[in-house]
N, C-alpha and C positions, 0 to 999 in steps of 0.2 A: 517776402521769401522768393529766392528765384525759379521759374520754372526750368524743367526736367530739360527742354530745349538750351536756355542760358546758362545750366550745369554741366550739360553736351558739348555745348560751343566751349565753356571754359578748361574743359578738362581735354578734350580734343587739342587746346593750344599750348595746353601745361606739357602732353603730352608729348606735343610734334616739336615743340621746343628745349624742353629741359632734357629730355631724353635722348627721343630717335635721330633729330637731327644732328645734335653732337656727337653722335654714334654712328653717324655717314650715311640714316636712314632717309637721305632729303627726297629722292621719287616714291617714296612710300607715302612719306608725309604730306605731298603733293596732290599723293593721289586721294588718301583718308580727307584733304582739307576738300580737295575738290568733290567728294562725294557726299560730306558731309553739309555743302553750299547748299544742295536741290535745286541748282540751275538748269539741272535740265527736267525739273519733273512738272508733270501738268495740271494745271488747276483750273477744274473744270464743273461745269452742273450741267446734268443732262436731263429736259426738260421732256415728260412725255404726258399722255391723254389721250383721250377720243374727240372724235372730232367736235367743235362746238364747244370746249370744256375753256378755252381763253389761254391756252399755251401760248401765243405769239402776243399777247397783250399783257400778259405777267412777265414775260422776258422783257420788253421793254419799260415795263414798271421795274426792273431790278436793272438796269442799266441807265434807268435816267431818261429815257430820248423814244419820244410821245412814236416818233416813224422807226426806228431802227427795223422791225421787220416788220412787212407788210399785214395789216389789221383791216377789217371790215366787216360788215355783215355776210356776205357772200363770196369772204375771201377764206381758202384753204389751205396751206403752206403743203405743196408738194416735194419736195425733196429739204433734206438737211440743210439748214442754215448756223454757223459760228459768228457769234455776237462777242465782240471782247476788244482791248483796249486798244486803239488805234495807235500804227507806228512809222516811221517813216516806211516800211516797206508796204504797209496796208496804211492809208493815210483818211482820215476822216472824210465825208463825203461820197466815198466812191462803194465800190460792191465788187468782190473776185468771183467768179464763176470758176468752180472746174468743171470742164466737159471732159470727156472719156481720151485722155490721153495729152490734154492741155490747159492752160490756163489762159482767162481774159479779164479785162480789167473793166470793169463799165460806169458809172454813174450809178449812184444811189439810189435817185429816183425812178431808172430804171428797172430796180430789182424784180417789183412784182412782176412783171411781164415775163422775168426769166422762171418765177419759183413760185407760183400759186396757181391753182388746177386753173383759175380761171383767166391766166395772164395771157396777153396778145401770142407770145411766140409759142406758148404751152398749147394752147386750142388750134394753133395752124398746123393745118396740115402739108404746109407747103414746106415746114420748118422741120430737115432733115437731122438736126440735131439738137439736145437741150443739155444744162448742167444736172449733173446730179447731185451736185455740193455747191456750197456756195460760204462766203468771207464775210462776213460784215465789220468794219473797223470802227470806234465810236470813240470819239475824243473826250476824253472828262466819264468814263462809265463808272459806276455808280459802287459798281463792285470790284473797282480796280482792276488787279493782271488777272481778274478772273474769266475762263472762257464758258458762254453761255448757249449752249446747244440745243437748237430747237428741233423737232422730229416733224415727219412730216404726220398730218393729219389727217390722212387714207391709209386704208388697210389697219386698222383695227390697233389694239396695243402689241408694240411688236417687242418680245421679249429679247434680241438681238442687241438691243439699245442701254438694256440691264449691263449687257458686259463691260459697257464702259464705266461702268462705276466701277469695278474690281479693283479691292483695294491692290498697289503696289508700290515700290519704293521711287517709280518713275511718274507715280498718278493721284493728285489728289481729288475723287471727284465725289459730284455728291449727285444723285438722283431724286428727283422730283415727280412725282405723281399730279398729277393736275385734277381737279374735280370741281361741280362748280355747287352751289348752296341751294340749288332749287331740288335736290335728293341726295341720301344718302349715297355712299360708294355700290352701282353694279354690279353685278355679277360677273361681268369680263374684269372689270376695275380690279375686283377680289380675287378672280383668278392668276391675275398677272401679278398683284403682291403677293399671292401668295408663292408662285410661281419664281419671283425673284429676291423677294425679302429675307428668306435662307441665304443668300448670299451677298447680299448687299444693306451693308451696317448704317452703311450713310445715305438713310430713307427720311425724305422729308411727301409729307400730301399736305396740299397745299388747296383749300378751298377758296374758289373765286366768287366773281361777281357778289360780291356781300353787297355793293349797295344796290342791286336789285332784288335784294333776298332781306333787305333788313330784321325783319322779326324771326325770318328763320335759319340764317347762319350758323345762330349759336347753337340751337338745338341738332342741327344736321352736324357740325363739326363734333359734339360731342358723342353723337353714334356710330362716326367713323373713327372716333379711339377707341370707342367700346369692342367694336370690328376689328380693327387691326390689333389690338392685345388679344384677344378672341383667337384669331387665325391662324399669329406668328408666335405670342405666346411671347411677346415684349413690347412695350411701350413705344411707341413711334410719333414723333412730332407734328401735329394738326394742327396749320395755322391757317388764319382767314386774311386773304389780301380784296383791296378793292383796285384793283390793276391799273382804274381810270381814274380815282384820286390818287395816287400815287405818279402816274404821269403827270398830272395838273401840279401836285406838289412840287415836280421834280423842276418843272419849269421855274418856280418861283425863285427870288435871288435868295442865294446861300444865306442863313441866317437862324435864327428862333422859328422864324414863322413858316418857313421851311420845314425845319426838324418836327415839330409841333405837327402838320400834315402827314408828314410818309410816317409817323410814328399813328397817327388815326386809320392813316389807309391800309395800315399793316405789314408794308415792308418794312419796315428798320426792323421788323421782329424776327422775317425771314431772311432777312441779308445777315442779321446775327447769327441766325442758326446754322446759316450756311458757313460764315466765317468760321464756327465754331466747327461742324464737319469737317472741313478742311483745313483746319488746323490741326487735330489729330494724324493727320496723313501727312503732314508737313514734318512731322518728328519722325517718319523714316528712315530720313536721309541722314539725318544726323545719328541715327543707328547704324546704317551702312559706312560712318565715315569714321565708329567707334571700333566696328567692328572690323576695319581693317588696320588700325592703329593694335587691335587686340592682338592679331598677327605679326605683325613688327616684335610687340611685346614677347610673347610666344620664344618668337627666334633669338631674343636677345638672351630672357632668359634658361632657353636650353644652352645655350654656348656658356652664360657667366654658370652653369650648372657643371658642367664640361670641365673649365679653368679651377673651380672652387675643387672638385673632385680631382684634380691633377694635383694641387696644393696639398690635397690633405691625404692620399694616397701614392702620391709621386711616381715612383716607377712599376706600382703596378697597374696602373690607366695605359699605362705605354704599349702592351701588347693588344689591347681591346683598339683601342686608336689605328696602332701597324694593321689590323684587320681590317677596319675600316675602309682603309686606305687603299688595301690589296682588291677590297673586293671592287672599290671605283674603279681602279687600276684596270681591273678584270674587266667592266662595264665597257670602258671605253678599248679596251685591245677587238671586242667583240664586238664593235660598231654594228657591223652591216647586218649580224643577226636580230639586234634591236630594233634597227629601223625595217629590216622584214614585218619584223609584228606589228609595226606603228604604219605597216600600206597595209594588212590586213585587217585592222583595229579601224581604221580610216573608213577603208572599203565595205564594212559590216555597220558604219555612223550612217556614211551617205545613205545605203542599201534601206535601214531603218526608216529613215528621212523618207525616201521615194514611196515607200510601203502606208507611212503615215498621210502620204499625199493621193496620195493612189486610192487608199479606203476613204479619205473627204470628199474628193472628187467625183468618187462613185454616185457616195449620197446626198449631193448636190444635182447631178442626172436625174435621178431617181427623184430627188424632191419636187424639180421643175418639168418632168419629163410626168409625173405625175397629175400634178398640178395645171399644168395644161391640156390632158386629155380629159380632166373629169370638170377643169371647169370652162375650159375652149377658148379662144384667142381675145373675147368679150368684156372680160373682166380684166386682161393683161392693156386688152387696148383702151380702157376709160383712164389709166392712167401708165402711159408707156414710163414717164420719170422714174415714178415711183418706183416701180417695178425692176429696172434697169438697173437704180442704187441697191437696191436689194439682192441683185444678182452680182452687181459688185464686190458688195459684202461678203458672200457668199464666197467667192475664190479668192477675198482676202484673206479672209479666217483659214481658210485653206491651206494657205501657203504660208502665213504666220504661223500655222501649226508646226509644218513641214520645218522650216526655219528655227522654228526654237526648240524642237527635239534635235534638229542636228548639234546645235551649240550645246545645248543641255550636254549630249553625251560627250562632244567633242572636252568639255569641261572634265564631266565626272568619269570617264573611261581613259582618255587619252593626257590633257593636262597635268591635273591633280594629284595622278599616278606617280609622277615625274618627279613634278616643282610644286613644292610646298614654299606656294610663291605669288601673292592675286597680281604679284607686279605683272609676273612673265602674261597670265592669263589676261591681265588687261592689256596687253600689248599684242597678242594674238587675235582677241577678238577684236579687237579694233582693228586689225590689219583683216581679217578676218571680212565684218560686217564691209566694209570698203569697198569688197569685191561684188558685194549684193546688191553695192548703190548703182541705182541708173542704169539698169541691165534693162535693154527692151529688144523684141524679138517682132516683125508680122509674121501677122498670120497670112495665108492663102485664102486666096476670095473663096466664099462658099457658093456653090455655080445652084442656081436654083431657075424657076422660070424667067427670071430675067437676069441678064447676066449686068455681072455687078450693083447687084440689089441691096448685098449686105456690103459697107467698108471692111477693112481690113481690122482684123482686131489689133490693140499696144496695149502687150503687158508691161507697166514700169511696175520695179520695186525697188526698194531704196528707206534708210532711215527719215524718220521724222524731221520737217524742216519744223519752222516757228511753231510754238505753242498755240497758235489757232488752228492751224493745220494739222497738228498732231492729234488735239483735241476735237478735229472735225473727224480726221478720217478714221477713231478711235480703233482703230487694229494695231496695238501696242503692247506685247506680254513680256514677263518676266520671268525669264529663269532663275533657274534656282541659285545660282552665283551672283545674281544684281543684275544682271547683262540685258537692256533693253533693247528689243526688235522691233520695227515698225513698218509696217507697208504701205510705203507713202499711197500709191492705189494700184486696182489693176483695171485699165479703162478700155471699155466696150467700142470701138467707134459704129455702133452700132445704127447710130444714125435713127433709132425707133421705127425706121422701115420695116425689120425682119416682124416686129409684133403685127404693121399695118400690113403687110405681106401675107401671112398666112402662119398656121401651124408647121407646116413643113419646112418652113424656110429656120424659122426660131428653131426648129429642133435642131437642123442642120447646123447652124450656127453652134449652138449650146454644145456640140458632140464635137467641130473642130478646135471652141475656145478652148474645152476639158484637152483635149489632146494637144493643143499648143503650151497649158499653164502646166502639163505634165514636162514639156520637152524643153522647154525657159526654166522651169525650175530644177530640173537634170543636170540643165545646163549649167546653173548658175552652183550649184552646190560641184558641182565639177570644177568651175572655176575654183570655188571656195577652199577646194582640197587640194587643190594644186599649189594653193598659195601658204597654204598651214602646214603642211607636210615638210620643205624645205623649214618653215617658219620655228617649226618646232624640232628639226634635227640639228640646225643651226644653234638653238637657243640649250637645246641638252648638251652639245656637246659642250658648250660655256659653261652649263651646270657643273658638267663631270669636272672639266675643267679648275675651274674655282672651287670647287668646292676638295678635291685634291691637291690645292696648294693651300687649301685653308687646314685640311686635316694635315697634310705637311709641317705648316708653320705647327698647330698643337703640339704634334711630336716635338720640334725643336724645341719649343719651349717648357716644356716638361723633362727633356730633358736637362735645360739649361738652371729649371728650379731645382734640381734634382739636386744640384751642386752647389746650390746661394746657402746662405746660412740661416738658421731657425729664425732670426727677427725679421728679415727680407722677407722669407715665405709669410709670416704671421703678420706683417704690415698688408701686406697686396692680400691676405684674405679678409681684414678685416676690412678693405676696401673693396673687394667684391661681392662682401656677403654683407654692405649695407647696400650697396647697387643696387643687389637682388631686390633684400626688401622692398624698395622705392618701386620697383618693376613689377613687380607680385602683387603690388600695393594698388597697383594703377591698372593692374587686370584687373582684381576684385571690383574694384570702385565702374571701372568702365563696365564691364557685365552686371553692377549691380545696376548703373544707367541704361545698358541695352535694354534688359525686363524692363524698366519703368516706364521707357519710351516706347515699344512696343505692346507694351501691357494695355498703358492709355493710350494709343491709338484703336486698339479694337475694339477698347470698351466705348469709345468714345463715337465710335463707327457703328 
């Protein structure tokens, strides 16, 4: 029997082909095919724990390749690392570093030195700047185009890292809990599922080091289900990996005796589970490309609704139509009063947008501004990286916030109003999000006891490039029309002086970056409206346009039935009221497939 996805794909095709496109719908069908692909959505595992627990050693167990991130006894992974399929632009071998406003390419065997507390460039102090992200590209991964995210291992379980599991039609990901066999799940461990597990379906824990723990794996794994159905109040997946026979396996040639090892070591169990997560999140897309085909549908059959009702009432549709008409008519004589409301409507979007910006911004002050008086510059300076990627964080989510409440409304207040049309709306947001790519601004130096202490801060923002980087810099939401935003980052050149500097110089800093990401993001949504505004007066008045030579032509042709004789009229309805059906027939069926692809993605989450 086929799956709810190869039911999707086939009726999406029946659809854009028998139907819409011979009906002159071919940018619709274009667009339903290309959203229905999920080539742009991201498939990703976000991997977290405390420290000690073998996160960087189960990542490389699920990708195959014994070094992909750095492993040891007294090795710590301090900032975010992306493990995923290597490609010509990220090429086997090598390692990307992002520092706070660029990118570098460096050798692989390099890496540690850039991203573990205990790495040469990390411990100098002569080394005025570190990445806070970093690339890894792995040839032959184990888990295919999957992007495999590691967290860092200081600072405790940081619930921020949950977000990127959030399901979306842009995002397949799946979250991993790390724990290891020598005890049941903590009490931080259990605050943070419990903390996250409400919102995140696609929960796997994953117990390590089983072959130091042999006789007691199994008993430890089975009290951490007892635990998690306990807490969350539903079943969550407990698997036991041996992280270091699974890389021993992975090395061995492709074969039986291969399959035979990663299946004892425990991953084939997790790399299924995971496939299986993320395949519930994969039938999204093919709901958003049903559900714009359901639209097409929609408009064809209010028009064959229109024609049929002209057919079988003739000339009295004709004066309901003449109204119609008058009142477009009326619409466009009245231009300049409508595009009055559409710079007031505009101006009240951005206005919301700044206000939404303005209350993050506050309680990001407030959290670090906190946070450094009660616990002093001590605990910021044992790990400047760390810390720096978190305040990154921090004014991305910020500004993705800010970002996707403007579209949201620019959508549901100003679009939708319009044009009952996701063509026009995908044409504006895209022209739209355009103006947000690549926007960077300096800062002003922060004058502190020594002048030129701090660099200058660069804010960039901009959509999501390749799926490692999307799924690195996981700052990605979804409005409620489909439309994904991303904040490629926003980087600190903070150079980690201002923490080895003092309290006064970070706070200064933190008070000009907030006032610069306030007057970059002013700016950028300024742009943004200057470009929509034309975009959508332009685009209405082709509405008004078309759309009164279309009720036009109706009239004519009503009236010209008005005068055919009884078998003329009774043939062309019996030909548009089997249309119908066929069209009414392929709504029902495509909504009964929306529910089922949607239904089992959350159950399955």
């Amino acid at each position: 029997m086929a799956s709810p996805r190869q039911r999707a794909d086939a009726l999406l095709a029946s659809i854009t082909g028998k139907i819409l496109r011979p009906f002159g719908h071919d940018e619709l069908s274009d667009l339903a095919e290309r959203r229905a692909s999920g080539a742009d959505q991201l498939r990703s595992v976000v991997v977290v724990g405390e420290v000690g627990r073998g996160k960087s050693s189960l990542i490389n167990a699920l990708v195959g390749r014994r070094d992909a991130t750095p492993v040891g006894v007294d090795v710590t992974t301090s900032t975010t690392i992306a493990v995923g399929q290597a490609s010509d632009e990220y090429p086997d071998g090598t390692a990307h570093l992002l520092f706070p406003g660029r990118g570098e390419r460096i050798r692989h065997y390099e890496l540690a030195d850039w991203v573990s507390c205990e790495g040469t460039h990390v411990t100098d102090a002569r080394v005025d700047e570190l990445p806070t992200r970093a690339i890894v590209p792995v040839a032959g991964s184990r888990l295919g185009d999957v992007t495999v995210i590691d967290t860092p291992g200081v600072g405790g379980l940081d619930p921020t890292y949950a977000a990127l599991a959030t399901a979306s039609a842009a995002q397949a990901c799946v979250l991993v809990i790390v724990c290891d066999a020598s005890s049941p799940l903590t009490a931080p461990e259990m605050a943070f599922v419990r903390e996250t597990g409400a919102a995140v379906e696609a929960l796997i824990v994953v117990v390590t080091k089983t072959d130091k723990n042999v006789r007691r794996w199994k008993p430890i794994a089975e009290e951490n289900r007892a635990l998690l159905r306990e807490h969350l109040g539903r079943d969550v997946p407990v698997l036991a990996v041996s992280s270091l026979r699974a890389v021993l396996a992975a090395e061995l040639p492709p074969g039986p005796d291969r399959d035979r090892a990663e299946q004892r070591s425990g991953v084939t169990a997790l790399r299924t589970t995971i496939h299986a997560k993320l395949a519930a999140a994969e039938d999204l897309p093919a709901a958003n490309g049903l559900r714009t085909v359901v639209g097409g549908l929609r408009a064809l059959d209010a028009d064959m609704a229109t024609q049929i009702d002209t057919l079988t009432r003739g000339e009295q549709v004709i004066p309901g139509l003449t109204e119609q008409l008058a009142e477009l008519q009326d619409l466009k004589d009245h231009s300049q009063q409508w595009e009055q409301y559409l710079q007031r409507d505009l101006t009240l979007i951005r206005q919301d947008a700044t206000d939404e910006l303005d209350r993050r911004l506050d309680a990001i002050r407030e959290k670090w501004t906190t946070r450094i008086n009660k616990n002093g510059m001590a605990v910021l300076r044992k790990n400047p990286q760390h810390f720096t990627a978190e305040m990154e964080r921090d004014f991305q989510s910020a500004m993705a916030a800010s970002i996707t409440l403007f579209l949201d409304r620019l959508h549901a207040t100003i679009v939708a109003p319009r044009f009952d049309s996701e063509l026009v709306w995908n044409e504006i947001h895209h022209q739209v999000t355009a103006t947000l790519a690549n926007r960077s601004l300096d800062t002003h130096q922060v004058a502190g006891k020594r002048q030129g202490l701090l660099d200058p801060s660069m804010l960039t923002m901009g959509v999501m490039g390749s799926s490692m980087l999307g799924g690195l810099i996981g700052v990605s939401t979804v409005v409620g029309v489909g439309a994904v935003v991303g904040v490629a980052w926003v980087g600190f050149n903070l150079g980690f002086r201002a923490m080895r500097a003092g309290k006064t110089n970070l706070l200064s800093w933190m008070r000009e970056t907030t006032a610069t990401t306030k007057t970059t993001t002013a700016r950028m949504l300024e742009s943004a409206l200057a470009l929509a505004r034309p975009e959508i007066v332009i685009r209405y008045r082709d509405h008004l346009k078309t759309s009164i030579e279309h009720l036009q032509k109706q009239i004519k042709e009503a009236e010209e039935l008005a005068r055919t004789d009884k078998a003329t009229r009774e043939k062309k309805l019996g030909r548009l009221e089997g249309n119908r059906k066929v069209v009414v027939n392929n709504i029902a069926r495509a909504e009964a497939l929306i529910a089922e692809l949607t239904g089992s993605a959350g159950g399955a989450r």
